[in-house]
C-alpha positions in Angstrom: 0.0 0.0 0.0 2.7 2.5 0.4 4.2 1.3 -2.7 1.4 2.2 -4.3 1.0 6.0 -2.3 4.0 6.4 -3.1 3.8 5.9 -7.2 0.6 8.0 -6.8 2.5 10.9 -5.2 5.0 10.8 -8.2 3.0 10.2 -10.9 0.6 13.6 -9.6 3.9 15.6 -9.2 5.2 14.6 -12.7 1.8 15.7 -14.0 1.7 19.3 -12.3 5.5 19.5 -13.3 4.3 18.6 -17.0 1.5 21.0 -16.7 3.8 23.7 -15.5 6.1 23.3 -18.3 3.1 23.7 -21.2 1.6 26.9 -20.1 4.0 30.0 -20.8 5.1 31.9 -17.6 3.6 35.5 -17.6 5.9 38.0 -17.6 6.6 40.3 -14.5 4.2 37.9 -12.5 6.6 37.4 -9.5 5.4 41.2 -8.5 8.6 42.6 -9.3 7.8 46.6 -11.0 9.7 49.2 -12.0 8.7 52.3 -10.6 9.9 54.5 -13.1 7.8 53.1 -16.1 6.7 56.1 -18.4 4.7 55.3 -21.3 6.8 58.3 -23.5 9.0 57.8 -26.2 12.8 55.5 -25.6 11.3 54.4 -21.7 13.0 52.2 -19.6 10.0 50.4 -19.3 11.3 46.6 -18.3 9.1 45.2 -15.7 6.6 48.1 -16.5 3.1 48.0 -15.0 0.9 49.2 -17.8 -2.0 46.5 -17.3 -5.3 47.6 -18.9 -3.4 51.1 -19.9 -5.0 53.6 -22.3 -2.1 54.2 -24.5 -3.8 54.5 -27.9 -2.1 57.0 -30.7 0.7 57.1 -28.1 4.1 58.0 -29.7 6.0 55.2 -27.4 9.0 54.5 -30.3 12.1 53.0 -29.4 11.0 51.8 -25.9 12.1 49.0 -23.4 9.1 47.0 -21.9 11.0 43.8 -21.7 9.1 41.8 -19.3 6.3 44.1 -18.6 2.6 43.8 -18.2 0.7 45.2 -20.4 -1.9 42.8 -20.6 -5.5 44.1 -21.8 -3.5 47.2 -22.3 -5.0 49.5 -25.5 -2.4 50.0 -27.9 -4.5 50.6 -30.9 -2.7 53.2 -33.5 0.5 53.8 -30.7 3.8 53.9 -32.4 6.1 51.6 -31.0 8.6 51.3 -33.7 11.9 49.9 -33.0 10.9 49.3 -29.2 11.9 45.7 -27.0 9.2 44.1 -26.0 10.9 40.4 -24.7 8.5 38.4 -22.3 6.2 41.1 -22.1 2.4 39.9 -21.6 0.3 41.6 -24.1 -2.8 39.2 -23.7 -5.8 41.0 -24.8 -4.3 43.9 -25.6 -5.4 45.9 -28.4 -2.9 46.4 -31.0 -4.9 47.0 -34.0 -3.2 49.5 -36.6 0.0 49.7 -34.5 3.7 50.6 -35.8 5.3 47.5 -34.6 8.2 47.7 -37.1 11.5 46.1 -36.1 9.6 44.9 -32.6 11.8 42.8 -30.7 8.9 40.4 -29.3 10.7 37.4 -28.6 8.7 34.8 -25.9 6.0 37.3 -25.5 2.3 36.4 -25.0 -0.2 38.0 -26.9 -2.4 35.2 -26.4 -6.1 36.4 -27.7 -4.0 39.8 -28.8 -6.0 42.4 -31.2 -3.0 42.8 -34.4 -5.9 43.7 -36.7 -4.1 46.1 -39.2 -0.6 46.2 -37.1 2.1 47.0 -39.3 4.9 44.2 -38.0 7.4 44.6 -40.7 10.9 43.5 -39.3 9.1 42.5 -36.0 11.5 39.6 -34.2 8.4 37.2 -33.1 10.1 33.6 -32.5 8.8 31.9 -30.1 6.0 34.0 -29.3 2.5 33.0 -27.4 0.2 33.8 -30.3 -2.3 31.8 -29.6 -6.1 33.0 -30.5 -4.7 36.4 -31.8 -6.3 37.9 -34.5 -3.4 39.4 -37.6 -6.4 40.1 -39.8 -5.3 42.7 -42.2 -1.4 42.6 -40.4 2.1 43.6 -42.6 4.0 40.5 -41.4 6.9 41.3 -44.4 10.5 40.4 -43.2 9.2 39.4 -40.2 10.7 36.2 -38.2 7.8 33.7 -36.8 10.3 30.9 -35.9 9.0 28.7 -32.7 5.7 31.2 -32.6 2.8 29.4 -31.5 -0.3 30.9 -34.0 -2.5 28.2 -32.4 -6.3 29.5 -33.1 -4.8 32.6 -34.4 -6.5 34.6 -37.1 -4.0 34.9 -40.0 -3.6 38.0 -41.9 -6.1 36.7 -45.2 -9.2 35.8 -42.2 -8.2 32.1 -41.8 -8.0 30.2 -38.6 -4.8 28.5 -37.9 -4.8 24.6 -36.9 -3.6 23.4 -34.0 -0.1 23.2 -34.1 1.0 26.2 -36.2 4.3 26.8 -35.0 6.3 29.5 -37.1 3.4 30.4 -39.0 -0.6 29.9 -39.9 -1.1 25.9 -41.0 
């Protein structure tokens, strides 16, 4: 009988371990912030706090928001040209008709993301959490998808992606 406890036990703590490992880690969720975050033009925005944010038509070019959240955050129309936005959650942000040219978004989640209309020329998207984002309408020209998870995603030409579109819409 304690054999058997004891297989339980391991067998539950492989699956939360497996678990664990599948679901992205959210970025800036350990509570660290960064106090200075301005939303204004070449920020020092890493571990920024800038959930639900109204930053529409904001001119916020050449910025670092590495790691920060900016989940549900409205983007719609801001520049951000040129800016680093590494592990930064932008789930269900709105991003539609953004300058995202030359975006560094490597590993960020913009799981269920507006990109209707987003200009993301020269955007750096590998391994990016794109799954249930809608690029209806999106410039994705030059732009690197490697190890980007388009799961659900609407493409740029209205159709969903399968399952298992990694590094682009399948």
């Amino acid at each position: 009988m304690t054999r058997i406890r004891s297989l339980l036990c391991h067998s539950a703590a492989f699956s939360l371990l497996t678990v664990m490992l599948a679901v992205p880690a959210l970025a800036n969720d350990k509570g660290v912030v960064n106090p200075a975050c301005k939303a204004e033009p070449e920020n020092q925005c890493a571990f920024g706090e800038l959930r639900n944010a109204n930053l529409a038509g904001k001119d916020l070019h050449d910025g670092n928001y590495d790691t920060a959240r900016l989940d549900g955050a409205n983007l719609s129309g801001a520049n951000l040209r040129g800016s680093s936005m590494q592990v930064a959650n932008l789930s269900k942000a709105n991003l539609s008709k953004a300058n995202l040219e030359r975006v560094h978004l490597h590993a960020a989640q913009l799981m269920g993301a507006d990109l209707t209309g987003a200009n993301l020329t020269g955007a750096i998207m590998t391994k990016t959490f794109a799954m249930g984002a809608n690029f209806k309408g999106a410039t994705l020209t030059r732009t690197s998808l490697q190890g980007a998870d388009f799961s659900g995603a609407t493409w740029t030409d209205g159709r969903i992606c399968a399952q298992g579109s990694i590094g682009g819409c399948k």
